[in-house]
C-alpha positions as a printed NumPy array, in Angstrom:
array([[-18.924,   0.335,  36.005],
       [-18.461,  -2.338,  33.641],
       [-20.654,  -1.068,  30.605],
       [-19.265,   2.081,  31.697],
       [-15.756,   1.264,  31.114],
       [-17.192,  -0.73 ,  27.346],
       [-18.522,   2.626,  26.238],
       [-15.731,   4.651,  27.26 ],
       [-13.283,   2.166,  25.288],
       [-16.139,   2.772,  21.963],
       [-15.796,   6.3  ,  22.153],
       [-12.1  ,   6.241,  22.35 ],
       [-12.026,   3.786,  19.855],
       [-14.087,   5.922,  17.441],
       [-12.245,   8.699,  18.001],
       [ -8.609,   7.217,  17.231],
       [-10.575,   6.076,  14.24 ],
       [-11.607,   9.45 ,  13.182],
       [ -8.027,  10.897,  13.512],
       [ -6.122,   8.425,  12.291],
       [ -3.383,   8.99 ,   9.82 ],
       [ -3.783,   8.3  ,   6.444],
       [  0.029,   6.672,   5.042],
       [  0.509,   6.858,   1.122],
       [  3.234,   5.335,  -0.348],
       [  5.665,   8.412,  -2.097],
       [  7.502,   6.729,  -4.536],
       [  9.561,  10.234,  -5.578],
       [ 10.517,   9.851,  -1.41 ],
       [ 13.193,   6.863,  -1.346],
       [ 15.208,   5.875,   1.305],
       [ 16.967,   2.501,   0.329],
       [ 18.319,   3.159,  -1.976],
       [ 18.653,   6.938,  -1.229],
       [ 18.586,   7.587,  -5.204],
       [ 16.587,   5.612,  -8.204],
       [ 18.208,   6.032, -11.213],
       [ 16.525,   5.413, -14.653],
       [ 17.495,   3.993, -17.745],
       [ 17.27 ,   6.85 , -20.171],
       [ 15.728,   4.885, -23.083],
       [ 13.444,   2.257, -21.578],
       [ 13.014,   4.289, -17.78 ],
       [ 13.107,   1.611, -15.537],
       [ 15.313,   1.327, -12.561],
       [ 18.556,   0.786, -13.357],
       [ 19.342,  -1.989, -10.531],
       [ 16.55 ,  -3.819, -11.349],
       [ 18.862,  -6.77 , -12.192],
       [ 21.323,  -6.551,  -9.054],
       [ 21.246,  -9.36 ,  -6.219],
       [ 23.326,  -6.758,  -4.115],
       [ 21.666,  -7.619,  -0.595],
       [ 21.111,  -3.929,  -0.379],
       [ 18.228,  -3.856,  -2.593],
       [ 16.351,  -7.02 ,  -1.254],
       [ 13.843,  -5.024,   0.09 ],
       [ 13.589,  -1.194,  -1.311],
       [ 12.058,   1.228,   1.262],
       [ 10.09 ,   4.467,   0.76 ],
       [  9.037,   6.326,   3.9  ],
       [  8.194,   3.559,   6.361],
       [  6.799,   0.605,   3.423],
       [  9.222,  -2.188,   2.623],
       [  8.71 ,  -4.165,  -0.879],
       [ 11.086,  -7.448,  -1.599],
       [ 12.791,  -6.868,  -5.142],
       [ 14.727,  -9.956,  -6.207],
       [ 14.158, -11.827,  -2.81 ],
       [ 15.789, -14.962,  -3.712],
       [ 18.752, -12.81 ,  -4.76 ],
       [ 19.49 , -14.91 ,  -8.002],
       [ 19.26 , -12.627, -11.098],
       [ 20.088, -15.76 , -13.682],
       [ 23.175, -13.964, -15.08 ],
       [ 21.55 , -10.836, -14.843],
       [ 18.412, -11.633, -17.371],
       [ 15.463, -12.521, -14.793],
       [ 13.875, -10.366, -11.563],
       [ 10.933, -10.615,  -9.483],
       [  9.375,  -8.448,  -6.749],
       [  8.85 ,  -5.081,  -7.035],
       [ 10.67 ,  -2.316,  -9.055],
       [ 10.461,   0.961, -10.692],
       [  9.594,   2.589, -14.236],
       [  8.518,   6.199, -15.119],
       [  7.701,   4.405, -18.959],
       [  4.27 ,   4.881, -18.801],
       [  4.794,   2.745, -22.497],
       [  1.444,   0.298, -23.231],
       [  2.545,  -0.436, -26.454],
       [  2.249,  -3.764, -27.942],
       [  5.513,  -5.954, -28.43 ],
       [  4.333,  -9.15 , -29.072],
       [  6.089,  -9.471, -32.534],
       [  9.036,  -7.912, -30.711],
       [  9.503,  -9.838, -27.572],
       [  8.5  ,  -8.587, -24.251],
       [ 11.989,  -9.389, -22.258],
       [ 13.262,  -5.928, -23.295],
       [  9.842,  -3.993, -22.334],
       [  8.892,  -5.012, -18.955],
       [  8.444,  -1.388, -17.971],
       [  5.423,  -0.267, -19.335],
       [  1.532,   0.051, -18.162],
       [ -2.041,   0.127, -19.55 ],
       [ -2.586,   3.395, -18.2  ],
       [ -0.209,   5.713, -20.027],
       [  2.019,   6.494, -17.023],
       [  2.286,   7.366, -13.589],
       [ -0.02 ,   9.034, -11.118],
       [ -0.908,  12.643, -11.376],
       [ -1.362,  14.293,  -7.495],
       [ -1.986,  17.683,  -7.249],
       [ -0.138,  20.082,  -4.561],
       [ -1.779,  18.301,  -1.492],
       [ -1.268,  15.258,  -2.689],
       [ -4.418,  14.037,  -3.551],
       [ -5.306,  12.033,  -7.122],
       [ -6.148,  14.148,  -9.827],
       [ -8.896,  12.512, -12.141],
       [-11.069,  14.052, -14.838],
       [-14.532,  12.587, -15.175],
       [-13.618,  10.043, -12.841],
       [-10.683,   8.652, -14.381],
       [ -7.415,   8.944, -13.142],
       [ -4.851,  11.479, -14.909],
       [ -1.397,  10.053, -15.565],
       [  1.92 ,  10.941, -16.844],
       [  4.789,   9.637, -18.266],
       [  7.979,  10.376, -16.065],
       [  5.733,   9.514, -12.93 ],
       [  7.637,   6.786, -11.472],
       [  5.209,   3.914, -10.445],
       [  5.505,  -0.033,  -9.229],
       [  5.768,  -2.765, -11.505],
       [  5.541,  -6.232, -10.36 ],
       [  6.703,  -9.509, -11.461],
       [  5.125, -12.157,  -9.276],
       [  6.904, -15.498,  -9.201],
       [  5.362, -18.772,  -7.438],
       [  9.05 , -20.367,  -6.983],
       [ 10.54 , -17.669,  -4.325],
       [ 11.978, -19.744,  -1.594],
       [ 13.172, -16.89 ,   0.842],
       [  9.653, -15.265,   1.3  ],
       [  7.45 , -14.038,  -1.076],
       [  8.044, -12.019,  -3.856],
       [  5.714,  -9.223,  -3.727],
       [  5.472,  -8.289,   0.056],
       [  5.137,  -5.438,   1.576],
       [  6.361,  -4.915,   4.803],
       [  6.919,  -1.548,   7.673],
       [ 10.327,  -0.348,   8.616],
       [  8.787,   0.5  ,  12.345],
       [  7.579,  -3.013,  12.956],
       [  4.371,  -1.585,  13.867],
       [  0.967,  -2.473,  12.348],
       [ -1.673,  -0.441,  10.43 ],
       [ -5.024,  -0.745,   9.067],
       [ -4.484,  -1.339,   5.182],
       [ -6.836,   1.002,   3.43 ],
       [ -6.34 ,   0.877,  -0.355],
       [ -4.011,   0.726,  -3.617],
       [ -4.563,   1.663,  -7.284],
       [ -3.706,  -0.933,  -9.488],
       [ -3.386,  -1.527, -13.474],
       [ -2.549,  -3.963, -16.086],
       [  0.927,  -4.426, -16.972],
       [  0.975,  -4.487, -21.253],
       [  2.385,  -8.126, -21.666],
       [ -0.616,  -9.983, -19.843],
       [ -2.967,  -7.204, -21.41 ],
       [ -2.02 ,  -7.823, -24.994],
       [ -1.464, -11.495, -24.285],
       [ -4.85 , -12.337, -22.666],
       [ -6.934, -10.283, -26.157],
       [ -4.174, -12.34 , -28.711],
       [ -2.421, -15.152, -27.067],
       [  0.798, -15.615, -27.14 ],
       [  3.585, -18.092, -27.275],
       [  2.795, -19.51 , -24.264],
       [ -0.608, -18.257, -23.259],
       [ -3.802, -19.014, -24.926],
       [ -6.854, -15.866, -25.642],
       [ -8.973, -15.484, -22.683],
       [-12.659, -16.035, -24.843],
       [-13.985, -18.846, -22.313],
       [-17.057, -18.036, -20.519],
       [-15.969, -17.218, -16.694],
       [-11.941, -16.611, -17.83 ],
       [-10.092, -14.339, -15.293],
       [ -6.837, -12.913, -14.159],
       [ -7.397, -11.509, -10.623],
       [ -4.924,  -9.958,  -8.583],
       [ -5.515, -11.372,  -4.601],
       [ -3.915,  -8.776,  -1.833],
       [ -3.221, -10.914,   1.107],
       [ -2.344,  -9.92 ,   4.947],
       [ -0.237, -11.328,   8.17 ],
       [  0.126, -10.262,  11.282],
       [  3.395, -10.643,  13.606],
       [  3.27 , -14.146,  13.621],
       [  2.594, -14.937,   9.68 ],
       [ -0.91 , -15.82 ,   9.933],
       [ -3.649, -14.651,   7.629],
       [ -5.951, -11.781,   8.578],
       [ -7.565, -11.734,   5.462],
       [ -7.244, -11.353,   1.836],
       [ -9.119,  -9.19 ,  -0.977],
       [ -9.365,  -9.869,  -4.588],
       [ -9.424,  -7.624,  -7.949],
       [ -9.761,  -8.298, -11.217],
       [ -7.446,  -7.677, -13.904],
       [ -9.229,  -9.369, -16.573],
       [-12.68 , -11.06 , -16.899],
       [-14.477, -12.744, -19.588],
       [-18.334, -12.828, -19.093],
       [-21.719, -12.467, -20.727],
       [-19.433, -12.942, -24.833],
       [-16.821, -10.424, -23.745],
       [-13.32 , -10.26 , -22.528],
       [-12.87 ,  -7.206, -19.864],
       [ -9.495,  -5.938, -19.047],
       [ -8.617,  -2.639, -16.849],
       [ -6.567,   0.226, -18.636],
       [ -7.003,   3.011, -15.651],
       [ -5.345,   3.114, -12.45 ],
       [ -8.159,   1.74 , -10.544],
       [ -8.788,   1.719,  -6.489],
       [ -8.474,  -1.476,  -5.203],
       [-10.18 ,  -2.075,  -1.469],
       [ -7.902,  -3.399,   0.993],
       [ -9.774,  -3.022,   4.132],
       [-11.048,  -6.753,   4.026],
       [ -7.544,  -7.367,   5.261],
       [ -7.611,  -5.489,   8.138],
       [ -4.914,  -4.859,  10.9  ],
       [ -1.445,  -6.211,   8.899],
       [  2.367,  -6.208,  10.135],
       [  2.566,  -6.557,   6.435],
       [  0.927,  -7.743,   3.014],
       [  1.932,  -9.921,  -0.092],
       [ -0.072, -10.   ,  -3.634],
       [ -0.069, -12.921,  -5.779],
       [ -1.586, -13.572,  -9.572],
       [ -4.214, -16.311, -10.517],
       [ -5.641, -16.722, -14.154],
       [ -7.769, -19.745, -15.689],
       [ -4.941, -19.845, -18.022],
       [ -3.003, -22.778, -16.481],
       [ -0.793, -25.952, -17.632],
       [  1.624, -28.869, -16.296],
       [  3.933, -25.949, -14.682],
       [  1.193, -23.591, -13.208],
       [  0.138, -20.356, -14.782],
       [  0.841, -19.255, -18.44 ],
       [ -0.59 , -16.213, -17.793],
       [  2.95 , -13.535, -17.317],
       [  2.38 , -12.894, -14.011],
       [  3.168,  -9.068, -13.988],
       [  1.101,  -5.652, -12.917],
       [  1.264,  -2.187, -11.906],
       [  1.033,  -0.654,  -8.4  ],
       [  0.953,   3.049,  -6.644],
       [ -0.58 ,   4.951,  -3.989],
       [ -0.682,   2.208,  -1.323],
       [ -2.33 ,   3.342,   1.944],
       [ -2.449,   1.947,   4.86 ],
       [ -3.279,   4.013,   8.069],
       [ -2.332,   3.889,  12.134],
       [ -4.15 ,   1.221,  13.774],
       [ -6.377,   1.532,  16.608],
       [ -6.043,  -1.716,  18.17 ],
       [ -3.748,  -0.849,  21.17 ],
       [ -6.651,   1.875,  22.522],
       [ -8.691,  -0.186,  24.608],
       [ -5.034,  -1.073,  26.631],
       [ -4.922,   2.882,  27.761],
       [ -8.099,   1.935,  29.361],
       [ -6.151,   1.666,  32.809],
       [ -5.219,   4.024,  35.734],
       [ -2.005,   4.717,  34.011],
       [ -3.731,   6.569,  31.007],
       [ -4.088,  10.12 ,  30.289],
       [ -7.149,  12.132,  31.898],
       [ -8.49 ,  15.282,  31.799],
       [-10.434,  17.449,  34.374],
       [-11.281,  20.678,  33.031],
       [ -8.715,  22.368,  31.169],
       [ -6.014,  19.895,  32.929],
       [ -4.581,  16.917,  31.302],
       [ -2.639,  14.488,  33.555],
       [ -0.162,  11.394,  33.568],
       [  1.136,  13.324,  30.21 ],
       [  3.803,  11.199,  28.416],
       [  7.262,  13.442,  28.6  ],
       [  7.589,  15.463,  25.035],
       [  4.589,  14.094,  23.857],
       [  2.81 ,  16.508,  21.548],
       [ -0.971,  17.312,  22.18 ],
       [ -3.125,  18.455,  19.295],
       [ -7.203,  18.856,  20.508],
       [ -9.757,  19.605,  18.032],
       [-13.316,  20.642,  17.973],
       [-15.893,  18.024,  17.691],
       [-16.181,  19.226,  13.771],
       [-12.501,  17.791,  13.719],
       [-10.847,  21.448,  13.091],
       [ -7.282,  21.879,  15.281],
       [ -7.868,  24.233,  17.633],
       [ -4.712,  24.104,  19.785],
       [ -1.085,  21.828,  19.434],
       [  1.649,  21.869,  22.161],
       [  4.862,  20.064,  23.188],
       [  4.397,  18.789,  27.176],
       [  7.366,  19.444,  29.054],
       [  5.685,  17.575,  31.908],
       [  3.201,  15.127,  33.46 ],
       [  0.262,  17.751,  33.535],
       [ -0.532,  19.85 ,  30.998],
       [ -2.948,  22.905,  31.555],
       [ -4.845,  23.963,  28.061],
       [ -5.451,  27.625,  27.505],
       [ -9.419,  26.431,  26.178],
       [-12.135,  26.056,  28.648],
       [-14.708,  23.647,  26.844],
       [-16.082,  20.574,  27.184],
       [-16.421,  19.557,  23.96 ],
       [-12.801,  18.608,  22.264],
       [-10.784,  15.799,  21.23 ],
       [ -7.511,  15.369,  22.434],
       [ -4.719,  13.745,  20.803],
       [ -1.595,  13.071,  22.592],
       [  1.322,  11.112,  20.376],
       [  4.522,  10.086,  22.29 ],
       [  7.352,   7.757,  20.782],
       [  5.39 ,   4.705,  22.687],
       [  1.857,   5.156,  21.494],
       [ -1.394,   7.424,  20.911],
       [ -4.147,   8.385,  23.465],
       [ -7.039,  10.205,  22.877],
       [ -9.359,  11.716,  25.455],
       [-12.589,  13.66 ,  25.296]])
């Protein structure tokens, strides 16, 4: 009964697995605030500077990011967190001064999606455009009310983090080829800047962390990313929520010289499957036949074919639930406000 019970729990694990949602962070969706307005000449986001307590954290769908978490703005001339451009500038500004033009990114500009959604590349690169609103980030090591690039979920649920895509902001870029007033060229023999993604559960404890390099100096030559590139973020597995910091071999007396800034889009994260084996129990949903029982009230029941094509949805209006299919061979999903069950 025992291994019977084991493989049941696999096979309901794998399944969840196989249907679970993909989340991608929309950053032309937002919710707080409910508009992002733009600078018209450098296009970043025109509250980038406020410590209103509104915009501590800035929400999109159901992802959280801290902007200004410490809520201290230094008269208006310094943030940290997360904010917006559409710039897509990667123009150089060392003689010029980089306070003024934050906003930019390697890559030429935002994201390209197509209809559906998905990335658009051509020969494997990633199209972009300016106008595209994307992240940029400002990491600071002296936040004192959390940390300054999280990432958190409006439901207070957890997921399974999945991915981001990830490029160089222009001042570190430029900085790390030419030095800089503070920053020396990157031409030593194992130099880096590498981006670490880090995740916590409920309690704030580490479930793992995943690294990606920004810049790299090996074999004579300095390497530095200019595309959006995927970064992997399924070392960190199941998260409540996730924080990225900056570390270079650039350091002095204060910490990093290195300016600590990148840009971010597309996170995804998907539902996790960690609550399935607890519907393991006499209370869970069953099937015999074309009958489903102990049916949550208004869940909603989608089954598929074992190729994973929908084959029938419905709304339950009650505890049992008769399908108008007579086969054996489907996957059931059935999603209530509580949780997700799937039965074979």
């Amino acid at each position: 009964m025992k291994t019977r019970l084991l493989t049941l729990i696999s096979l309901l694990l794998l399944a969840s697995n196989t249907f679970a949602t993909n989340i991608v962070l929309n950053l032309s969706n937002p919710t707080t605030p409910a508009n992002i307005n733009y600078d018209t000449e450098k296009k970043y986001w025109t509250d980038t500077y406020s410590e209103s307590s509104d915009y501590t954290w800035l929400q999109f769908q159901n992802f959280k990011l801290a902007h200004l978490i410490d809520q201290d703005s230094w008269g208006g001339t310094y943030w940290d967190g997360f904010t917006l451009s559409t710039s897509g500038d990667n123009t150089d500004y060392s003689s010029t001064g980089w306070i003024e033009n934050e906003w930019g990114c390697m890559a030429g500009g935002g994201i390209k999606t197509d209809q559906s959604g998905a990335i658009v590349t051509t020969n494997g690169v990633v199209d972009t455009e300016q106008g595209i609103p994307y992240l940029v980030a400002n990491y600071s090591t002296y936040a004192y009310n959390g940390y300054s690039n999280e990432i958190k979920f409006a439901d207070g649920q957890k997921y399974e983090a999945v991915e981001v895509y990830v490029t160089n902001h222009p001042w570190p870029y430029y900085e790390n080829m030419n030095g800089g007033m503070f920053t020396r060229i990157l031409n030593q023999e194992g130099d880096y800047v590498k981006l670490i993604a880090n995740g916590l559960d409920e309690n704030g404890n580490s479930t793992g962390s995943a690294s990606f390099y920004l810049a790299k100096f090996e074999n004579g030559s300095l390497t530095q990313v200019t595309n959006w590139e995927k970064f992997d973020l399924s070392a960190l597995g199941t998260i409540a929520s996730l924080y990225f910091t900056i570390e270079s071999t650039d350091t002095g007396d204060w910490g990093m010289n290195t300016a600590a800034f990148f840009c971010m889009d597309k996170l995804t994260v998907k539902e996790s499957t960690t609550s399935i084996p607890q519907l393991a129990t006499e209370n869970a949903a069953y099937r015999v036949n074309n009958i489903l029982y102990n049916i949550p009230e208004n869940a909603t029941i989608t089954v598929y074919n074992l190729q994973g094509q929908l084959v029938y949805s419905t709304m339950a209006t009650s505890n049992t639930v008769s399908l108008p299919i007579v086969n054996n061979h489907l996957i059931i999903k059935i999603v209530n406000e509580n949780n997700t069950q799937i039965i074979r």
